[in-house]
C-alpha positions in Angstrom: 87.1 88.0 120.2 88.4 90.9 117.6 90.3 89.3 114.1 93.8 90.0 113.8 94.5 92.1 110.9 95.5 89.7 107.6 99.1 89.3 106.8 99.9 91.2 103.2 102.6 90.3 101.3 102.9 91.2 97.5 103.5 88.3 94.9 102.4 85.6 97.7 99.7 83.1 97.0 96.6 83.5 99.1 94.0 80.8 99.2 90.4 82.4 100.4 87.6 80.6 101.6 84.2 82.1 102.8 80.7 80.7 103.8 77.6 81.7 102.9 75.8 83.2 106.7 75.3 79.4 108.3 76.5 77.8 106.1 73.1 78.4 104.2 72.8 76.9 100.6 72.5 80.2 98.5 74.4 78.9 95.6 72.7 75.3 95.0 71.3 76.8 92.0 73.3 77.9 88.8 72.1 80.8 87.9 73.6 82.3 91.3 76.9 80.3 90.4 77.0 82.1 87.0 76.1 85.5 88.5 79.3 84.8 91.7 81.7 83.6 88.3 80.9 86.4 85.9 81.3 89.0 89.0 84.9 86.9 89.8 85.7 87.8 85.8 84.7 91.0 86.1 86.3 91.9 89.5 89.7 89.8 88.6 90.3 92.1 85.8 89.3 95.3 87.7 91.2 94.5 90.3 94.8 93.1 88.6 94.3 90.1 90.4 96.1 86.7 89.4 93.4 83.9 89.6 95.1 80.5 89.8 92.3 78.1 90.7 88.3 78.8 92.1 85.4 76.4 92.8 82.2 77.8 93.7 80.0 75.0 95.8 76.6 75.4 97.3 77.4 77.1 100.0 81.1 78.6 100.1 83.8 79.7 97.7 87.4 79.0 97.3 89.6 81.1 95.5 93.7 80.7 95.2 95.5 84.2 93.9 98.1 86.3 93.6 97.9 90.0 93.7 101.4 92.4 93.8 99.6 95.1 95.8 97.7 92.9 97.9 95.4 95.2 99.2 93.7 94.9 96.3 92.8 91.3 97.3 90.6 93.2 100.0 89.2 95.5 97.7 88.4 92.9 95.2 86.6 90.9 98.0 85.0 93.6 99.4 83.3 94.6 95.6 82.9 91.3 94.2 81.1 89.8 97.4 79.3 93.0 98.5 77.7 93.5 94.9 76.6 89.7 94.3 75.3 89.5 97.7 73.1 92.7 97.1 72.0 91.1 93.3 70.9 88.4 95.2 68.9 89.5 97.9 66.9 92.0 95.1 66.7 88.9 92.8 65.3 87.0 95.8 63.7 89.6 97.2 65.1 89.3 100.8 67.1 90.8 103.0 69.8 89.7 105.7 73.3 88.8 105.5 74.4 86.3 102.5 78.1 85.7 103.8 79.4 84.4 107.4 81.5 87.2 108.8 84.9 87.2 107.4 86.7 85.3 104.3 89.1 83.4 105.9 93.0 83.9 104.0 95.8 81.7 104.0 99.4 81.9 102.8 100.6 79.0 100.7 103.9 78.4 99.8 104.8 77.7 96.3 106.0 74.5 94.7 104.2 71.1 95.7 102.3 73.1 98.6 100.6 75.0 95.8 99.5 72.0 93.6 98.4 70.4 96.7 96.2 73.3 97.2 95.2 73.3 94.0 94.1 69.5 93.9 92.3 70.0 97.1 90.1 72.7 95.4 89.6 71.0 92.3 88.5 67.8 95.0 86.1 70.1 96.7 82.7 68.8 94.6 84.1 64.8 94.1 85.3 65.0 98.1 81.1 65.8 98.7 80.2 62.9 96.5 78.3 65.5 94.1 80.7 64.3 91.1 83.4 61.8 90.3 85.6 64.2 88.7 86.8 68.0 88.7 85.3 67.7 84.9 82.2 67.0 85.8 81.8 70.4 87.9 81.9 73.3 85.9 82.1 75.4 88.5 86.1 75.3 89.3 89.0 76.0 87.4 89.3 72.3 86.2 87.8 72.8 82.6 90.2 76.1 82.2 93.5 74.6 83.3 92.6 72.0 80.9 91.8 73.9 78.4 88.1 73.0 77.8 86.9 76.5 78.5 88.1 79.4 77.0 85.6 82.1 76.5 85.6 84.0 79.8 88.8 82.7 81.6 89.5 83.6 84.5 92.5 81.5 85.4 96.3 82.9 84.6 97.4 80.1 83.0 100.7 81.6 81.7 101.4 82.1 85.7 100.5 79.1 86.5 102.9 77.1 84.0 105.8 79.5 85.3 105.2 78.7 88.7 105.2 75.0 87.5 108.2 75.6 85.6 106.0 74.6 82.4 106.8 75.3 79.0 104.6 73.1 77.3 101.2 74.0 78.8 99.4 70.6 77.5 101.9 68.3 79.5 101.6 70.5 82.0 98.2 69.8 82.1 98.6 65.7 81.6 100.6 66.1 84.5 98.1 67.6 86.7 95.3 65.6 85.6 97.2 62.7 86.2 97.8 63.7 90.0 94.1 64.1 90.4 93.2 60.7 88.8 96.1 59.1 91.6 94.1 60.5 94.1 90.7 59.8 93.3 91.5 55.9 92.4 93.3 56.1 96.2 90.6 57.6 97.3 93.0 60.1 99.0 89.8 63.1 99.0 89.4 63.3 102.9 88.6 67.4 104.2 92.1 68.9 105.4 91.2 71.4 107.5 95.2 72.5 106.9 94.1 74.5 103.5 91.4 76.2 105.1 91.8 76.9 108.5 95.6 77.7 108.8 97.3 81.2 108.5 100.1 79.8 106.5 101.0 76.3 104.7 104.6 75.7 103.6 108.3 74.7 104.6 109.3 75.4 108.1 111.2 78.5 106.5 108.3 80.0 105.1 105.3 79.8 107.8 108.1 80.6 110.4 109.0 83.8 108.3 105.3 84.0 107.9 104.3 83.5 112.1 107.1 86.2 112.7 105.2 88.5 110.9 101.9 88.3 112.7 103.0 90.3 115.6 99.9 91.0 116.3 98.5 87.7 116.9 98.4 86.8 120.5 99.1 82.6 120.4 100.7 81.0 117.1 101.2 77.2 116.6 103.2 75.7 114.4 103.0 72.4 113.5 104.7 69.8 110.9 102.0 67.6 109.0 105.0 66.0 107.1 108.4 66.0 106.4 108.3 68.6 103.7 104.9 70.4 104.9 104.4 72.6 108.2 101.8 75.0 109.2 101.0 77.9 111.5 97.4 79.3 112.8 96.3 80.7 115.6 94.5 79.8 118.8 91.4 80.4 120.2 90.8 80.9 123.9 87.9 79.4 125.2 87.7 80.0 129.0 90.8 78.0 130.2 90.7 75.8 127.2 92.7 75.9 123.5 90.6 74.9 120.4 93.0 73.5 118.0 91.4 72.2 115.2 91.7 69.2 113.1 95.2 69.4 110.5 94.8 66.6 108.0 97.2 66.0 105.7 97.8 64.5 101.7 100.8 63.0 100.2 102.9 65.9 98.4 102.3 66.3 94.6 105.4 64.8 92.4 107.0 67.6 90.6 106.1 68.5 87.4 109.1 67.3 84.6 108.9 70.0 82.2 
């Protein structure tokens, strides 16, 4: 069944995800997750790309942005994943496909829908029982929100604290790291397919503003997960059959009070 073309909105927050070919472990090692961030710095900067959060795992990326020509989010992807798959193969000396067909992209709304994005990437490593805390990963944007990690950055942290409404960036970061300590004592770190899986995540507003513009997507669902939260994504025809896939759900971040 042919993709739909992506939706592309400028200034809109985009959270990519993308596998490595069957779900193959090609970054378990370090030195290929240094190689994938240094080719992120590079390609971030290249590209005029806004990174807000990233976590590379062992075998599949996240990365939350914001570009204002969003084409460029393509071109960026297309560069940054075509060149480190091609160092790797040489450096491995194999050849074959490294990632599984297409990154998948997903609209997310700003305000608490963005910071629960952000803590479910941040989760991705404690979630898989690798770690017990974001910290203990250096791999995702923890250390640079917090400010433990500053040669190299890739994060906007100026964009982030505006879209947080932040003028004191260390509170801002308190207040963050507080959200993620709530949900790790709750134990609140279950996968939500909703982040990953979705075509849109926001108020009913915004993913019904955002379905209108996928015309051409033949069958749309949108659903509410909460009172605050809704999502669209499309559906897959198998035969006479609909695959829906699993929506999970977290409580919404509380607001940051600058």
């Amino acid at each position: 069944m042919p993709r739909s073309a992506r939706i592309l909105l400028p200034g809109h927050i985009y959270h990519l995800t993308h596998r490595c070919h069957n779900g193959s472990f090609f970054l378990r090692f370090n030195i290929a997750r240094a190689e994938y961030r240094r080719r992120l710095w590079q390609s971030v900067r290249q590209f005029e790309i806004r990174m807000l959060n990233y976590c590379i795992t062992s075998n599949h990326t996240h990365l939350l942005l914001i570009a204002m020509r969003p084409r460029r989010i393509g071109e960026m992807m297309r560069h940054l994943e075509g060149e480190f798959a091609s160092s790797y193969n040489r450096r491995k000396g194999r050849s074959g496909t490294f990632w599984s067909e297409r990154y998948h992209s997903t609209v997310i709304e700003d305000g608490p829908h963005l910071w629960n994005c952000m803590n479910y990437i941040d989760l991705n490593m404690v979630r898989a029982g690798v770690v017990g805390h974001p910290g203990d990963w250096p791999w995702c944007g923890y250390q640079e929100f917090m400010g433990l990690r500053q040669r190299y950055r890739i994060l906007d942290l100026e964009k982030l604290a505006h879209l947080g409404g932040a003028t004191n960036q260390s509170r801002f970061a308190e207040w963050y790291d507080a959200i993620l300590a709530d949900r790790i004592k709750s134990g609140s770190l279950k996968r939500e397919p909703v982040w990953t899986e979705s075509i849109a995540v926001g108020s009913k507003g915004f993913v019904s503003r955002i379905a209108a513009l996928a015309k051409n997507r033949k069958r749309l669902e949108i659903n509410q997960l909460d009172e605050t939260c809704w999502t669209v994504r499309e559906l897959v025809l198998v035969g006479y059959y609909d695959i829906r896939k699993n929506s999970g759900k977290d409580p919404p971040a509380k607001p940051f009070q600058p």
